[in-house]
C-alpha positions as CSV (number, residue, x, y, z in Angstrom):
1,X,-123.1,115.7,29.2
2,X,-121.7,117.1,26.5
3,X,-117.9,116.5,27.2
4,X,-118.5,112.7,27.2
5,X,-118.7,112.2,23.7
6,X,-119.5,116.0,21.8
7,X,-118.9,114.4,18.4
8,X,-121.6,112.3,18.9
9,X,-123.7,114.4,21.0
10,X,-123.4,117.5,18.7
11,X,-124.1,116.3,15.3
12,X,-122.3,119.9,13.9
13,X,-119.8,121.5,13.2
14,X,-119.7,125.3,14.7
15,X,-118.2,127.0,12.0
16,X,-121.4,125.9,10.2
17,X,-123.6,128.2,13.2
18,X,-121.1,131.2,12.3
19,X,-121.1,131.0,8.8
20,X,-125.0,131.0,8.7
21,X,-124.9,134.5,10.8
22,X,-123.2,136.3,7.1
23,X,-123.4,139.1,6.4
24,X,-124.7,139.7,10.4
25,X,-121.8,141.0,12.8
26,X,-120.6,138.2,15.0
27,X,-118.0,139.0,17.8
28,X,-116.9,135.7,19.8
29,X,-115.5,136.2,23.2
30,X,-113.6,133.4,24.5
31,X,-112.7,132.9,28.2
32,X,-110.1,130.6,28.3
33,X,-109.6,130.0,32.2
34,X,-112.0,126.8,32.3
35,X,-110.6,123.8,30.9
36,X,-113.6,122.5,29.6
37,X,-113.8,125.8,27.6
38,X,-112.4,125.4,23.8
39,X,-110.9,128.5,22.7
40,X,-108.8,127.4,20.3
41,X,-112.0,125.8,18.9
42,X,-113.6,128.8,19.5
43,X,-111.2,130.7,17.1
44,X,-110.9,128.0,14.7
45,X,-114.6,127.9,14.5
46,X,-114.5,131.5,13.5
47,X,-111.4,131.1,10.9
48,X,-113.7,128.5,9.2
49,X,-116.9,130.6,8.9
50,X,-115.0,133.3,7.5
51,X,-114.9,132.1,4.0
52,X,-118.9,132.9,4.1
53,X,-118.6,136.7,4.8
54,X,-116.0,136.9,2.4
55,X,-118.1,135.1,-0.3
56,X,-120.4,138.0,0.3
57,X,-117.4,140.9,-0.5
58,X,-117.8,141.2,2.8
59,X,-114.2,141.0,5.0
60,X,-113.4,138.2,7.1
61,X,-111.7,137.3,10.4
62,X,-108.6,139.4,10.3
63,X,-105.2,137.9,11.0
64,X,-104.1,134.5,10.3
65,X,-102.8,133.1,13.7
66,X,-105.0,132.8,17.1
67,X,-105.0,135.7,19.1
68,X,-103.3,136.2,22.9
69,X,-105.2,137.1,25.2
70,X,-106.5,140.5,25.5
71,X,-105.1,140.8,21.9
72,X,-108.2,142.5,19.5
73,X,-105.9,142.2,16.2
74,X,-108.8,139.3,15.1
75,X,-111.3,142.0,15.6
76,X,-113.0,142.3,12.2
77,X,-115.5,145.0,11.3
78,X,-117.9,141.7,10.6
79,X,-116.5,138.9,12.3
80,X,-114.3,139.0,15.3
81,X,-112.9,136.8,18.1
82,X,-110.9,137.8,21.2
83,X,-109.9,135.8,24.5
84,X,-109.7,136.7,28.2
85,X,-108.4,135.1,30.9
86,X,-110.8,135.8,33.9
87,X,-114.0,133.8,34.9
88,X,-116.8,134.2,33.1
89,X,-118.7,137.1,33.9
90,X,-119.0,140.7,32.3
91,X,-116.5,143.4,32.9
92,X,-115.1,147.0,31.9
93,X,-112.8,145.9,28.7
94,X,-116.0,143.1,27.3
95,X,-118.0,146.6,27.3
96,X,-114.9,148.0,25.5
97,X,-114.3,145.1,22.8
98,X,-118.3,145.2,22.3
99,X,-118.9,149.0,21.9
100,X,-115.5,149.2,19.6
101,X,-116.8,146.2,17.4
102,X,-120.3,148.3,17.0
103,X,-118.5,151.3,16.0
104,X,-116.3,149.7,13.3
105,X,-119.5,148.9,11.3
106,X,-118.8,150.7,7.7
């Protein structure tokens, strides 16, 4: 019901749900093999909120371009996003990306 009108639907923006996690760890996963999936809104969601963990001298999204998939460089120790291509669903490397995003904490 959403896809019908989201602008109208969903009265907000989802950098603003991001931003309000600062100075919590946030680690996005997007699956981009559904159409109805936004990834690149995903990431630009998480370029947006950014600005709020580094208004807290806390670093931001890394990297200044979206992300392949598979590619971690937009891994943050506080804010990350990366993208897979597969179904939704849990596998080996989601483990991977989660456990290496928990151990970057400083």
């Amino acid at each position: 019901k959403y896809a019908r009108n989201p602008a109208r639907l969903l009265p907000f923006d989802q950098h603003l749900l991001l931003a309000s996690y600062a100075p919590r760890r946030v680690l996005v996963q997007g699956f981009n093999s559904f159409p109805w999936m936004d990834t690149v809104g995903e990431y630009l969601s998480c370029r947006a909120a950014s600005p709020a963990w580094e208004f807290l001298g806390l670093p931001g999204l890394p990297g200044k371009s979206m992300p392949d998939v598979f590619d971690t460089s937009a891994i943050g120790p506080y804010l990350g996003y990366v993208q897979r291509a597969e179904s939704q669903g849990i596998s080996a490397y989601d483990w991977n990306w989660a456990l290496d995003f928990a151990d970057r904490r400083p």
